[in-house]
mmJSON file of the N, C-alpha and C atoms, coordinates in Angstrom:
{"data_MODEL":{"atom_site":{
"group_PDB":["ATOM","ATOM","ATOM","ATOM","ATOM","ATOM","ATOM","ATOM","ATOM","ATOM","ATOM","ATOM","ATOM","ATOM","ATOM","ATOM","ATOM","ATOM","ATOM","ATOM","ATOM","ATOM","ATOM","ATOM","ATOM","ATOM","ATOM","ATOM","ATOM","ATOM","ATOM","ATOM","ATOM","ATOM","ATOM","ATOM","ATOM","ATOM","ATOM","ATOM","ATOM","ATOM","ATOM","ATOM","ATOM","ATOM","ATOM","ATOM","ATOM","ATOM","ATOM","ATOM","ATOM","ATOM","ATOM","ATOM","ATOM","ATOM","ATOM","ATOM","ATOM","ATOM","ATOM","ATOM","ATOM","ATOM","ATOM","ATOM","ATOM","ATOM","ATOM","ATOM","ATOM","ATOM","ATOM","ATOM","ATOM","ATOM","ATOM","ATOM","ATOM","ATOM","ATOM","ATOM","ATOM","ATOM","ATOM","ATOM","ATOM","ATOM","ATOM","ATOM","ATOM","ATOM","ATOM","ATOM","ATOM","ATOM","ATOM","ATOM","ATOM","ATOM","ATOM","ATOM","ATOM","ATOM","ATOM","ATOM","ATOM","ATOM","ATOM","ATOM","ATOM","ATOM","ATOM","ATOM","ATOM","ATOM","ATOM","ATOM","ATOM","ATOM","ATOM","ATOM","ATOM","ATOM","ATOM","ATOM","ATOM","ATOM","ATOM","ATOM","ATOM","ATOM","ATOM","ATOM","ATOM","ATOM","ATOM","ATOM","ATOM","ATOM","ATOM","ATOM","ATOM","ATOM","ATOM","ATOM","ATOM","ATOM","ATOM","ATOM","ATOM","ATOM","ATOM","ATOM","ATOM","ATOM","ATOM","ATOM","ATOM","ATOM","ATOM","ATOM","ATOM","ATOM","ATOM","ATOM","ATOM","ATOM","ATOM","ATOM","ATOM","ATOM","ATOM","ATOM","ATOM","ATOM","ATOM","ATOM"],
"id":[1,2,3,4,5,6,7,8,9,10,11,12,13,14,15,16,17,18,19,20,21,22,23,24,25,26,27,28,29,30,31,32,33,34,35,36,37,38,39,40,41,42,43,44,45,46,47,48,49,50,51,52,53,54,55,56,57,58,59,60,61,62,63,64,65,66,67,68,69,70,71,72,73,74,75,76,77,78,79,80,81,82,83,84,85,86,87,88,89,90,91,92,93,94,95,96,97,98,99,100,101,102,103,104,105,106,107,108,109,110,111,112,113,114,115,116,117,118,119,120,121,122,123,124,125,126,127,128,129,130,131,132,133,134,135,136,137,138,139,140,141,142,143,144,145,146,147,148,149,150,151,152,153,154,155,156,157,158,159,160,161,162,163,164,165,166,167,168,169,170,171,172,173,174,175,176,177,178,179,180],
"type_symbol":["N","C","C","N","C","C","N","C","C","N","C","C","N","C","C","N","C","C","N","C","C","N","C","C","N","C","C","N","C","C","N","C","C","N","C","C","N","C","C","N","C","C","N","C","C","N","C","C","N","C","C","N","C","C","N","C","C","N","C","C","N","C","C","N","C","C","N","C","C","N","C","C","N","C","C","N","C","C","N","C","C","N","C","C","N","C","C","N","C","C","N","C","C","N","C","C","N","C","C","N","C","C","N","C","C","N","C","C","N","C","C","N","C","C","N","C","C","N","C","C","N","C","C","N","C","C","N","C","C","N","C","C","N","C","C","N","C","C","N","C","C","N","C","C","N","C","C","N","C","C","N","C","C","N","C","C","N","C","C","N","C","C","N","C","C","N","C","C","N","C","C","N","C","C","N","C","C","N","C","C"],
"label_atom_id":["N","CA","C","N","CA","C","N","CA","C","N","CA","C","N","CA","C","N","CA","C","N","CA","C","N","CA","C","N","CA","C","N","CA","C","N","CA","C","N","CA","C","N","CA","C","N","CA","C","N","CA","C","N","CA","C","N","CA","C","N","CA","C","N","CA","C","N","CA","C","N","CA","C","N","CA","C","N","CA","C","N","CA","C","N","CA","C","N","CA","C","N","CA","C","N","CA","C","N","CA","C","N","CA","C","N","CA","C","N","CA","C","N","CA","C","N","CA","C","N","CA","C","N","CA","C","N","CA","C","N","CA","C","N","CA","C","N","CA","C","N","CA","C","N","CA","C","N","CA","C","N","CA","C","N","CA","C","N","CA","C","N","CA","C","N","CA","C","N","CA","C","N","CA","C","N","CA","C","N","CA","C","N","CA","C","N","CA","C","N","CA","C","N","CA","C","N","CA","C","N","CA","C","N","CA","C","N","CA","C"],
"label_alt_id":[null,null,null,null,null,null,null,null,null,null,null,null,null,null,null,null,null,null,null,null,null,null,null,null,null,null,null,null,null,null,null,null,null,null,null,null,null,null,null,null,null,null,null,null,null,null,null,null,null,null,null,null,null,null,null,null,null,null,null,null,null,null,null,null,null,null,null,null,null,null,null,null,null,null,null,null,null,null,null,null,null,null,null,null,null,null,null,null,null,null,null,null,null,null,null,null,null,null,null,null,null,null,null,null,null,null,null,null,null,null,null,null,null,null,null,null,null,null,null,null,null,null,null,null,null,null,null,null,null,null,null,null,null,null,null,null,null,null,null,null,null,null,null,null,null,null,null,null,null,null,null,null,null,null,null,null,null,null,null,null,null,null,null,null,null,null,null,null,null,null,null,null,null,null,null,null,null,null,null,null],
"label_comp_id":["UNK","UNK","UNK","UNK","UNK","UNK","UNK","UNK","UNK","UNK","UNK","UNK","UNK","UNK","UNK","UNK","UNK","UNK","UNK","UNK","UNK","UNK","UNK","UNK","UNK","UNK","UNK","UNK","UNK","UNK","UNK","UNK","UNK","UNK","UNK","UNK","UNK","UNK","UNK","UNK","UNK","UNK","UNK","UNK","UNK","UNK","UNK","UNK","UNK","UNK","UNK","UNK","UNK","UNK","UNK","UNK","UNK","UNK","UNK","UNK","UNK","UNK","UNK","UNK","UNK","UNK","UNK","UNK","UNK","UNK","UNK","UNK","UNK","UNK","UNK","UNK","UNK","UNK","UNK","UNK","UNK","UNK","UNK","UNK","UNK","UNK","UNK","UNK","UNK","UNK","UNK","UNK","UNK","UNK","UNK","UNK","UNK","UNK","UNK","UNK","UNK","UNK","UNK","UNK","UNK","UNK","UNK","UNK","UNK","UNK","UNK","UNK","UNK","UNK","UNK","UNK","UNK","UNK","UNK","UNK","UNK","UNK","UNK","UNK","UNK","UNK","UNK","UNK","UNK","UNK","UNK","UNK","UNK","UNK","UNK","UNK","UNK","UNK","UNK","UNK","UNK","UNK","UNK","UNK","UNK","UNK","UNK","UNK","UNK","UNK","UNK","UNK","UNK","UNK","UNK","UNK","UNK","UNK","UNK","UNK","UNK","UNK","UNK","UNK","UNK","UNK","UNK","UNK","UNK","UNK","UNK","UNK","UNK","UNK","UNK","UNK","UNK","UNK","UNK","UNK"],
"label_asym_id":["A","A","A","A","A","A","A","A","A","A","A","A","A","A","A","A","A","A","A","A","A","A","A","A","A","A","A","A","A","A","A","A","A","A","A","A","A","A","A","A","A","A","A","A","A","A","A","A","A","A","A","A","A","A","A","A","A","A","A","A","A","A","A","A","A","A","A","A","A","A","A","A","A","A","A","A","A","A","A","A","A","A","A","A","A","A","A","A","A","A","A","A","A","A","A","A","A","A","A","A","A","A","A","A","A","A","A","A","A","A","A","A","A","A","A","A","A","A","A","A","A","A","A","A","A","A","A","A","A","A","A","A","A","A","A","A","A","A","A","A","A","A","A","A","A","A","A","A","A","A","A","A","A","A","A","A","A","A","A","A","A","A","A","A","A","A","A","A","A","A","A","A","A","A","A","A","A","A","A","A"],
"label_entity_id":["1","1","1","1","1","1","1","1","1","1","1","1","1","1","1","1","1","1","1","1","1","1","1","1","1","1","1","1","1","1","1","1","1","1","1","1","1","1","1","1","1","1","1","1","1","1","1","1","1","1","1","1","1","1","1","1","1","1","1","1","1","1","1","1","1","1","1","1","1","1","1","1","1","1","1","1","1","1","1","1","1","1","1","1","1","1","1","1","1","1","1","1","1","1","1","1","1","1","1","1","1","1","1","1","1","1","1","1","1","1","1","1","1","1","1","1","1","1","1","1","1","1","1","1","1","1","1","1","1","1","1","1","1","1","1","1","1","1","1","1","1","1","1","1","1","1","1","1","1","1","1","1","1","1","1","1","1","1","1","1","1","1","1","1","1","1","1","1","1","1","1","1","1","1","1","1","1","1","1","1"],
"label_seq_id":[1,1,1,2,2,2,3,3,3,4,4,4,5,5,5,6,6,6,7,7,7,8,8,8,9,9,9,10,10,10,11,11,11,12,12,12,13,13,13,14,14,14,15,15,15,16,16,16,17,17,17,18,18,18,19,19,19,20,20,20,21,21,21,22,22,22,23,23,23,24,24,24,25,25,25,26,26,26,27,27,27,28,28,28,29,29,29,30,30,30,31,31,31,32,32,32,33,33,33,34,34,34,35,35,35,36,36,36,37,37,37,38,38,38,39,39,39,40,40,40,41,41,41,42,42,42,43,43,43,44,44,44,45,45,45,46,46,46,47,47,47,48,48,48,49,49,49,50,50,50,51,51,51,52,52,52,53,53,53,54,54,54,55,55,55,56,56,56,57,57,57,58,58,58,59,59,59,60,60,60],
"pdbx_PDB_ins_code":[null,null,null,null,null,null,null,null,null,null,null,null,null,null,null,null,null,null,null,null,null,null,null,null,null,null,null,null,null,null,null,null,null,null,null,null,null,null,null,null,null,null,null,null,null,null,null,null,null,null,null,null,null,null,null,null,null,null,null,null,null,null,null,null,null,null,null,null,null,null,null,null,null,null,null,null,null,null,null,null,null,null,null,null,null,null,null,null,null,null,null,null,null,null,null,null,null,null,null,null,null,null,null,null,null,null,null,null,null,null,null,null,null,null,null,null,null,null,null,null,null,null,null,null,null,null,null,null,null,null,null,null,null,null,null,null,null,null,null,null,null,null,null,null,null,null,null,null,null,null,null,null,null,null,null,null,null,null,null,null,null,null,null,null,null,null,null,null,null,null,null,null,null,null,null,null,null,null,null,null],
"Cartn_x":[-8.038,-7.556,-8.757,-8.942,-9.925,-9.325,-10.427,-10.716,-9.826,-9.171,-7.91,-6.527,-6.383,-5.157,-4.942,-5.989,-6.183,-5.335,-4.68,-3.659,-4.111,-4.915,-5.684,-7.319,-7.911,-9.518,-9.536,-10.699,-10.703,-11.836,-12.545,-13.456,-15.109,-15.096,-16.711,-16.497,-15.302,-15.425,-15.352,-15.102,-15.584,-16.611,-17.011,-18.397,-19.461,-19.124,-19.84,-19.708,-18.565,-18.2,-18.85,-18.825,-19.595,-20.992,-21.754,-22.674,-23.071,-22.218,-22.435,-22.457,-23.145,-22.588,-21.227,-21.378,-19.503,-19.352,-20.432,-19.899,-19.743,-19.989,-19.616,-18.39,-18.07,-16.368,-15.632,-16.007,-15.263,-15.475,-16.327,-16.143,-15.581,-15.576,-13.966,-12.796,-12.5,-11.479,-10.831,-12.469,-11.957,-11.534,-12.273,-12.064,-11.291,-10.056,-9.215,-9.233,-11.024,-10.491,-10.117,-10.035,-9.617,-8.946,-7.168,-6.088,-6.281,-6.311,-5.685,-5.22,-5.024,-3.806,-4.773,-4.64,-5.415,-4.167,-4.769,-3.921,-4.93,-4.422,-4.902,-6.124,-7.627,-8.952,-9.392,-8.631,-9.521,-8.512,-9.226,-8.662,-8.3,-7.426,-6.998,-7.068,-7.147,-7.317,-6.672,-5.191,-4.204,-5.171,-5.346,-6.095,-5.797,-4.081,-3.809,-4.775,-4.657,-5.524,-6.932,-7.312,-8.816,-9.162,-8.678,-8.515,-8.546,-7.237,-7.322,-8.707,-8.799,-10.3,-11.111,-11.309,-12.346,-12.376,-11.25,-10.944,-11.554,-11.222,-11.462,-12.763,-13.672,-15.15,-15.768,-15.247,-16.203,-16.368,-17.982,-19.034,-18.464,-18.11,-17.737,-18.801],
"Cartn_y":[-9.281,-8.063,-7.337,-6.943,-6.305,-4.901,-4.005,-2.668,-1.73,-2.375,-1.965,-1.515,-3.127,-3.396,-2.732,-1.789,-1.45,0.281,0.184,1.089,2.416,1.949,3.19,2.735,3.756,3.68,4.085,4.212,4.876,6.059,6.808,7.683,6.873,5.846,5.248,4.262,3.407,2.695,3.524,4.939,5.768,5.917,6.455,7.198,5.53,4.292,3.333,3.24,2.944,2.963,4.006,5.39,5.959,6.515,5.491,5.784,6.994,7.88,9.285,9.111,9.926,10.206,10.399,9.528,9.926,11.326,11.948,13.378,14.157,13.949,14.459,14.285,13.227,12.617,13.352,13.344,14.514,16.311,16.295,17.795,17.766,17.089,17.016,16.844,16.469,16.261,17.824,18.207,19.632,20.763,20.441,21.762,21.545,20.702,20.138,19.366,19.083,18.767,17.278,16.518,14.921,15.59,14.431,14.628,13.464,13.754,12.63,12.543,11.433,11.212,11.051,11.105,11.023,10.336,9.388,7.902,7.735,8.118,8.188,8.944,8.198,9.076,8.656,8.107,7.793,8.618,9.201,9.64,7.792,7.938,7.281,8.137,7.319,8.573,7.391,7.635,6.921,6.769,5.401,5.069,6.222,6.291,7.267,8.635,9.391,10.508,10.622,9.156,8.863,8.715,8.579,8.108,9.673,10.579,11.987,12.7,12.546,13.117,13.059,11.394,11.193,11.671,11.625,12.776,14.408,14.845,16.187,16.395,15.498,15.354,15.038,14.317,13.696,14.897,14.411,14.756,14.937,15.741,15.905,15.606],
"Cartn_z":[-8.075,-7.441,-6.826,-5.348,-4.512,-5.355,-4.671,-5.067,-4.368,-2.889,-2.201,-3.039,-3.88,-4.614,-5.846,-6.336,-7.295,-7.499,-8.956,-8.661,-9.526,-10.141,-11.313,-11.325,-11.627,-12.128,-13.23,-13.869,-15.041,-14.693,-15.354,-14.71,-14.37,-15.503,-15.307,-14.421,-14.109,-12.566,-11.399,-11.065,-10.147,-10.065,-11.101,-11.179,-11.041,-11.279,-10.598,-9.667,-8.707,-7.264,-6.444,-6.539,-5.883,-6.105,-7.264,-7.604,-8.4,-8.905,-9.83,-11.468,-11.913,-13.544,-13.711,-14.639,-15.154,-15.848,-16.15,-16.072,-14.977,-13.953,-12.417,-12.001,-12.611,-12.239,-13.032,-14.663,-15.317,-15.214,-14.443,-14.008,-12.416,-11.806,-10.991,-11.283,-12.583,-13.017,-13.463,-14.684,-15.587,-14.209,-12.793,-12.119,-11.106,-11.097,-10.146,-8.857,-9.09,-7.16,-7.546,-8.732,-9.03,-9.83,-9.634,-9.879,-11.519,-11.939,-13.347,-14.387,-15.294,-16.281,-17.511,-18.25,-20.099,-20.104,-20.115,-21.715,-22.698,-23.765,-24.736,-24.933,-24.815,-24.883,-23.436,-22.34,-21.26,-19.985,-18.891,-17.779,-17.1,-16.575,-15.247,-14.326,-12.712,-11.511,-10.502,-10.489,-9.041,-7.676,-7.183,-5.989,-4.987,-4.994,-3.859,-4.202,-5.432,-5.593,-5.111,-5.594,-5.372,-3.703,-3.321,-1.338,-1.173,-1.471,-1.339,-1.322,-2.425,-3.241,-1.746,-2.013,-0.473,0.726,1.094,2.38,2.48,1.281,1.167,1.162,0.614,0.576,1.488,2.206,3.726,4.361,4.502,5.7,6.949,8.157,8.969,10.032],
"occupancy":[1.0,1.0,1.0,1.0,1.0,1.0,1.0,1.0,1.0,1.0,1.0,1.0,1.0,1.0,1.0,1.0,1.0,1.0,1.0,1.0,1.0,1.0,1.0,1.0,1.0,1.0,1.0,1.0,1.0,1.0,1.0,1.0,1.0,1.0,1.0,1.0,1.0,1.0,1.0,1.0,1.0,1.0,1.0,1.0,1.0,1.0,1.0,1.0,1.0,1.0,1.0,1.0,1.0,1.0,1.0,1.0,1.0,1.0,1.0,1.0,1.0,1.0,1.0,1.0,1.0,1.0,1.0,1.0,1.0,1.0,1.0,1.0,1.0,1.0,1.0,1.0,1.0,1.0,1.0,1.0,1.0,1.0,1.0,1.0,1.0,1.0,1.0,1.0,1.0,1.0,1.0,1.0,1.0,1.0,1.0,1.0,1.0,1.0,1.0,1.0,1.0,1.0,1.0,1.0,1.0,1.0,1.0,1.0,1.0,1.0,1.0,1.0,1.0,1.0,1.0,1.0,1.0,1.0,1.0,1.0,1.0,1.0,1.0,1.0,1.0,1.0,1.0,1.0,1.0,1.0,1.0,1.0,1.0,1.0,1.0,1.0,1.0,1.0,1.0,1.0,1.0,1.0,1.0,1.0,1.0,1.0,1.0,1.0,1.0,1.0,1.0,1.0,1.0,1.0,1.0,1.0,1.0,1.0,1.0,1.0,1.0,1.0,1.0,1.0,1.0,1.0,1.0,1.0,1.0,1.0,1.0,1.0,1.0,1.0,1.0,1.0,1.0,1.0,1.0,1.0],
"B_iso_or_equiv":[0.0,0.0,0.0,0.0,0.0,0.0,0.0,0.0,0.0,0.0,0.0,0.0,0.0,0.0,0.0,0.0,0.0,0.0,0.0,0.0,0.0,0.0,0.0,0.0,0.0,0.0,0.0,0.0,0.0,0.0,0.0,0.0,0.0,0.0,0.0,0.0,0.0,0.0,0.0,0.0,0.0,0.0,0.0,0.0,0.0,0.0,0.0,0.0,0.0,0.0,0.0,0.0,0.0,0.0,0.0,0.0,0.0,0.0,0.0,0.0,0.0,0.0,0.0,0.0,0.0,0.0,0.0,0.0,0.0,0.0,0.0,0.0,0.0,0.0,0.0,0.0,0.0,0.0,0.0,0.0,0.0,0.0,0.0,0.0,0.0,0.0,0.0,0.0,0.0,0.0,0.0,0.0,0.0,0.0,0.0,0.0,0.0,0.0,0.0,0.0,0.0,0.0,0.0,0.0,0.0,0.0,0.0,0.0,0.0,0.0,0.0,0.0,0.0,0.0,0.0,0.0,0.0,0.0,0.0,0.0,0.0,0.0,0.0,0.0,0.0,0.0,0.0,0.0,0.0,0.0,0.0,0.0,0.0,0.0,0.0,0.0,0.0,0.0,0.0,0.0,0.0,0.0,0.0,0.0,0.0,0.0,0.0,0.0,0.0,0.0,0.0,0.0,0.0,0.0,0.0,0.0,0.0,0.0,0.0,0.0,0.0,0.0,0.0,0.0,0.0,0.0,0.0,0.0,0.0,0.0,0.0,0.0,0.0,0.0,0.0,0.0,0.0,0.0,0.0,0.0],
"pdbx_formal_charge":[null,null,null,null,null,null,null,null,null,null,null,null,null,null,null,null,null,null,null,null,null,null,null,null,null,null,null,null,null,null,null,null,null,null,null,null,null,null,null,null,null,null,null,null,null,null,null,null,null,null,null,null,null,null,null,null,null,null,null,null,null,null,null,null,null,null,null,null,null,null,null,null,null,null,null,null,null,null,null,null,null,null,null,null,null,null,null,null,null,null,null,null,null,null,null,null,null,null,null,null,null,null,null,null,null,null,null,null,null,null,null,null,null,null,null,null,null,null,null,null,null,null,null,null,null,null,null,null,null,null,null,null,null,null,null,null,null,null,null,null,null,null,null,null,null,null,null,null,null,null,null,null,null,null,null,null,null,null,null,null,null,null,null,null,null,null,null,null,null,null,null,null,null,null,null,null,null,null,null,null],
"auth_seq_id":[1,1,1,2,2,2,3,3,3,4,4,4,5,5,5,6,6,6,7,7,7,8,8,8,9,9,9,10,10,10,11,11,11,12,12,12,13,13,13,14,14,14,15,15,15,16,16,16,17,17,17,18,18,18,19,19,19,20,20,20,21,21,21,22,22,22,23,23,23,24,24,24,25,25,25,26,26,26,27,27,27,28,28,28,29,29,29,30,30,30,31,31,31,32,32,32,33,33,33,34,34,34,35,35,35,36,36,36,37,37,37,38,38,38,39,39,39,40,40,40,41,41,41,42,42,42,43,43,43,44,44,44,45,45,45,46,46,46,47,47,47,48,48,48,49,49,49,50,50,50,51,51,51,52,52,52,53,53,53,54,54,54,55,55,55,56,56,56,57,57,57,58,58,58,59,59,59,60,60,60],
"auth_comp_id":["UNK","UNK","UNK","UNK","UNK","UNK","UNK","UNK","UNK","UNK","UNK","UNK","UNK","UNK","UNK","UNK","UNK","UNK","UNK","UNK","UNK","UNK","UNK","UNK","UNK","UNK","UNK","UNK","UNK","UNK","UNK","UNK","UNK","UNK","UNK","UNK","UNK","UNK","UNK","UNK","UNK","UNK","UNK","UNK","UNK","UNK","UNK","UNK","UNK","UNK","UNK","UNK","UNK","UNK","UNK","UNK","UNK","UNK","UNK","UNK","UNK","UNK","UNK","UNK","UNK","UNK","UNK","UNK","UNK","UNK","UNK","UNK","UNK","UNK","UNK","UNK","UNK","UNK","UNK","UNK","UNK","UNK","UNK","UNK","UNK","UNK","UNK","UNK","UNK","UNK","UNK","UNK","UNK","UNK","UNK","UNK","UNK","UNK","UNK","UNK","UNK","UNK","UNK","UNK","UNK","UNK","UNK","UNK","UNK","UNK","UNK","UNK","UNK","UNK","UNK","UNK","UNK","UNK","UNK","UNK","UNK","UNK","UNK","UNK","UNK","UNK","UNK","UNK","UNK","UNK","UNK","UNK","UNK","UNK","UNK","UNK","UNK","UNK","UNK","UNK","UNK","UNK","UNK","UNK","UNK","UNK","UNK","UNK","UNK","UNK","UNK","UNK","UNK","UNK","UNK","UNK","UNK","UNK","UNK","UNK","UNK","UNK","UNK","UNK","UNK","UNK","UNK","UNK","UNK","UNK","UNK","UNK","UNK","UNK","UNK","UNK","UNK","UNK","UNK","UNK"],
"auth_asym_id":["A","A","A","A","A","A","A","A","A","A","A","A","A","A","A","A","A","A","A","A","A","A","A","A","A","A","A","A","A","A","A","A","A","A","A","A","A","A","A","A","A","A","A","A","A","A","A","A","A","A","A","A","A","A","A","A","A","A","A","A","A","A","A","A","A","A","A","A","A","A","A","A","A","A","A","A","A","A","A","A","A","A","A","A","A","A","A","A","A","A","A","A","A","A","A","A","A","A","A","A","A","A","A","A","A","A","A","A","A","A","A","A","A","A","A","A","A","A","A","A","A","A","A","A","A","A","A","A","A","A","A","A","A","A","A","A","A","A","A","A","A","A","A","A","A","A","A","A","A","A","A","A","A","A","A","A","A","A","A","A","A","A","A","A","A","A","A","A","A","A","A","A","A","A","A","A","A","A","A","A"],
"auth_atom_id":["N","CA","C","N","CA","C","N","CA","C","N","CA","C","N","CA","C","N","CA","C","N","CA","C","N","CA","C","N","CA","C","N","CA","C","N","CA","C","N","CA","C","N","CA","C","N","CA","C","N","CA","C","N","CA","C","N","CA","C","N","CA","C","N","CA","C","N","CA","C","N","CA","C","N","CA","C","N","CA","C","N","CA","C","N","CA","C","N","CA","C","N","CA","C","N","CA","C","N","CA","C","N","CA","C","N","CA","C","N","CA","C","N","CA","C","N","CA","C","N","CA","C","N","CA","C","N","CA","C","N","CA","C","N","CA","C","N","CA","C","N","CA","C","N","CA","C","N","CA","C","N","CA","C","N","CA","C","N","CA","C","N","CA","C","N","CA","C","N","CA","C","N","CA","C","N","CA","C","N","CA","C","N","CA","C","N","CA","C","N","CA","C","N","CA","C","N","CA","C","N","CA","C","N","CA","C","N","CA","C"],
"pdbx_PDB_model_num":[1,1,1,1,1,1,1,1,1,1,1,1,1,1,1,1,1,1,1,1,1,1,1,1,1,1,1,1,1,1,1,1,1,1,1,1,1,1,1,1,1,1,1,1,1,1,1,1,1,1,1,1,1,1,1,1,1,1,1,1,1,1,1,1,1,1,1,1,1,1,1,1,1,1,1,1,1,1,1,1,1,1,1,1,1,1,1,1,1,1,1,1,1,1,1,1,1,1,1,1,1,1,1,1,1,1,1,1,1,1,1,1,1,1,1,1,1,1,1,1,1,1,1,1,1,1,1,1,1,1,1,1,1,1,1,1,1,1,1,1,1,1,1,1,1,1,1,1,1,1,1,1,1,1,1,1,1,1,1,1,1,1,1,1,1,1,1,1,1,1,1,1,1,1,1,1,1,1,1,1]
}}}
């Protein structure tokens, strides 16, 4: 499965993908601008959210 097809992340395959601390990812999470789900002790973050996210962030 490519990184396209992919229907959830978790917070530390973000925070690898775009190169950040995974506490950066979870303080987008705690301050809303990343949308996500707690299963159990781990966030998930929906590709669609994550694409969102990106939009809102790009460099103009």
């Amino acid at each position: 499965m490519n990184e396209k097809e992919k229907q959830f992340y978790t917070a530390q395959e973000l925070a690898e993908l775009l190169g950040f601390n995974i506490m950066t990812i979870y303080r987008y999470i705690k301050s809303g601008k990343l949308k996500a789900y707690k299963m159990g002790k781990e966030f998930r973050i929906d590709n669609v959210e994550f694409q969102s996210f990106l939009k809102k962030v790009k460099i103009k």
